[in-house]
C-alpha positions as CSV (number, residue, x, y, z in Angstrom):
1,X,127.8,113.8,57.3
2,X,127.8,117.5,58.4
3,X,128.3,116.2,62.0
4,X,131.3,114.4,60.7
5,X,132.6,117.5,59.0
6,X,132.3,119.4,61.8
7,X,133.9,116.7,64.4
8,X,137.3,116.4,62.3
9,X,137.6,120.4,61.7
10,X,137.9,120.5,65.4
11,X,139.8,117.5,66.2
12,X,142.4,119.3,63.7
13,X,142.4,122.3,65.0
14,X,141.7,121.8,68.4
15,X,143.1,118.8,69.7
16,X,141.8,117.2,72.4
17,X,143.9,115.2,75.2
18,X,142.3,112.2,76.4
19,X,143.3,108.3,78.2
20,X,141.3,105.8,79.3
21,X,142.2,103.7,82.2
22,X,140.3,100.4,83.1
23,X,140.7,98.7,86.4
24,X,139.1,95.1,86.8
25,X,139.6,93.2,90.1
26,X,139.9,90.0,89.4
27,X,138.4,88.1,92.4
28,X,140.0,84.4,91.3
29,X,143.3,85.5,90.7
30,X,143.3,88.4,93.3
31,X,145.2,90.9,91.6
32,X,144.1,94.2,90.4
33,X,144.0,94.1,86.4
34,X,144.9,98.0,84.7
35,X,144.9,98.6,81.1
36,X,145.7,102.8,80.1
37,X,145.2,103.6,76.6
38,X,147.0,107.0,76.1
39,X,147.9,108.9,72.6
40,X,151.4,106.9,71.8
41,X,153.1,110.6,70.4
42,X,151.7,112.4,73.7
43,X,153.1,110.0,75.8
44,X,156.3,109.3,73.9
45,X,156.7,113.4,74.3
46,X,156.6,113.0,77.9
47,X,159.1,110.6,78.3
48,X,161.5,112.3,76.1
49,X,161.0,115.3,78.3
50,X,161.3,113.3,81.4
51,X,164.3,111.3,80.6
52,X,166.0,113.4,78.1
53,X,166.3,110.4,75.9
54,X,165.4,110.1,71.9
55,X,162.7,107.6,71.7
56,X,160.7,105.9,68.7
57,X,157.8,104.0,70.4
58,X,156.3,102.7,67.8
59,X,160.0,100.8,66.9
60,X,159.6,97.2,68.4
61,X,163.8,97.5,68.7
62,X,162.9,99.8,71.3
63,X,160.9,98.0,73.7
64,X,163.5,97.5,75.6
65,X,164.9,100.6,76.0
66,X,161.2,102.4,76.8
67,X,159.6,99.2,79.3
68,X,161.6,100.3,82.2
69,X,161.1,104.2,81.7
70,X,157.6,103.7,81.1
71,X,157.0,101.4,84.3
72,X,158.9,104.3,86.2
73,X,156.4,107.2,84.4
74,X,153.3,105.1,85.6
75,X,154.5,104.6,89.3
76,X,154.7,107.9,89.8
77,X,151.3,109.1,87.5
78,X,149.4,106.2,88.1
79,X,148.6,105.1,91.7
80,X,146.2,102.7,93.5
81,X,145.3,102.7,97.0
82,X,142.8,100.1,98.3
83,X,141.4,99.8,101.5
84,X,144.2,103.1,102.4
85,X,147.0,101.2,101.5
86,X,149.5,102.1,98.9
87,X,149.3,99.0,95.8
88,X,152.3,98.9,93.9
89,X,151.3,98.4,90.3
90,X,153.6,96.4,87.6
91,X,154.2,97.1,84.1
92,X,153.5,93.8,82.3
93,X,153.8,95.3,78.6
94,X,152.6,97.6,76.3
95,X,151.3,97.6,72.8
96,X,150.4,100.2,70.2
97,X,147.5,100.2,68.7
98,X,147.2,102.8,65.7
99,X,147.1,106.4,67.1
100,X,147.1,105.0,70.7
101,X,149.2,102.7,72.7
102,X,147.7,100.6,75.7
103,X,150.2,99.9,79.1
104,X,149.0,96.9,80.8
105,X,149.5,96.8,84.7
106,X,148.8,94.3,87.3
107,X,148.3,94.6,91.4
108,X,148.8,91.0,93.1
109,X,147.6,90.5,96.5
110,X,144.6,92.4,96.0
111,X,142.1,90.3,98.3
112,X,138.9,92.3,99.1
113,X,137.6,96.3,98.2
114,X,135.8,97.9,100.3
115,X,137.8,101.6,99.2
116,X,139.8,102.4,96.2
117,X,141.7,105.9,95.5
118,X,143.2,106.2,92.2
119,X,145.6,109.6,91.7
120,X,145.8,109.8,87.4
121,X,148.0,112.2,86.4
122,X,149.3,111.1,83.4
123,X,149.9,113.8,80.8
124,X,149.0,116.8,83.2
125,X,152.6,118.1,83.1
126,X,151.8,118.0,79.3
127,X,148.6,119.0,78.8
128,X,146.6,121.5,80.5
129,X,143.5,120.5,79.1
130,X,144.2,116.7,79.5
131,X,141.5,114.7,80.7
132,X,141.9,110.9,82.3
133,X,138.8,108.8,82.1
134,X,139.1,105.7,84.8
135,X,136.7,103.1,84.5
136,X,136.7,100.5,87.8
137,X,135.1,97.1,88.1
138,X,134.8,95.2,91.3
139,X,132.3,92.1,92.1
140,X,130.9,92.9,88.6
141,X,129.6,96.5,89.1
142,X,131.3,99.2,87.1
143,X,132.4,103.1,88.4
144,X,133.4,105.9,86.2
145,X,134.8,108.9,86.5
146,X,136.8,112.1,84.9
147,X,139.8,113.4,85.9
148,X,140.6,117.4,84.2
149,X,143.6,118.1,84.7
150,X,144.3,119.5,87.8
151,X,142.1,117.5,89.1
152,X,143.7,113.8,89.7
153,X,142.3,111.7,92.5
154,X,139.3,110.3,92.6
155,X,137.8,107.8,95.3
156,X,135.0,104.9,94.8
157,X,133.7,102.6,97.3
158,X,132.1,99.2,96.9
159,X,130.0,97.3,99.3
């Protein structure tokens, strides 16, 4: 209980900054598979500051009006090489999920990986203590990694 205690006082009072970013390949379909869970009010901030815009992501009405400005955010913080060559990446949707909303990607034409660089920035123009966690799976076998901000390319390799 004291642990608990303890966890929230600094949660409050010392926020942390944090996504998660999951990469499957899926072999059958051949298309890389992203979904990037990010803090919906941190990311709605940067868009704001980005686009000078008023948004309200957590108003359905507004899908519309934040799908396109959040598919051009993640092409330019979110990028996928495989095998050296640039993947484009597109936004299928998004969807919050209490404090957090998750931005689901896709990457056709993705045959075999033998190298994959991911550059994560997302939220480092925010945050300086933001932190991007990317979790890749390809021919079942999971890498992880961090990214702290500056830091925001990391490269795995799969045999």
């Amino acid at each position: 209980m004291l642990f608990l205690l303890i966890f929230h006082f600094f949660r409050v009072f010392h926020p942390f900054f944090v996504s998660v970013t999951e990469i499957k390949h899926n072999d059958r379909a051949k298309s890389l598979e992203i979904s990037s869970k990010v803090f919906f009010n941190d990311l709605e901030d940067a868009l704001e500051k980005k686009y000078q815009k008023q948004l309200d992501i957590l108003k359905p009405t507004e899908k519309t009006r934040i799908t396109p400005l959040l598919q051009d955010y993640l092409q330019k913080h979110l990028q996928i090489k495989v095998n050296g060559k640039a993947t484009p990446l597109q936004l299928i949707g998004y969807e919050i999920e209490e404090d957090a909303v998750w931005c689901y990607l896709e990457a056709p034409k993705v045959n075999q990986i033998k190298k994959m660089e991911v550059r994560n920035d997302v939220l480092f123009e925010e945050h300086d203590s933001q932190t991007n966690m990317l979790h890749l799976t390809v021919k079942g076998k999971r890498q992880s990694t961090k990214l702290d901000n500056p830091t925001h390319t990391a490269a795995f390799t799969f045999r």
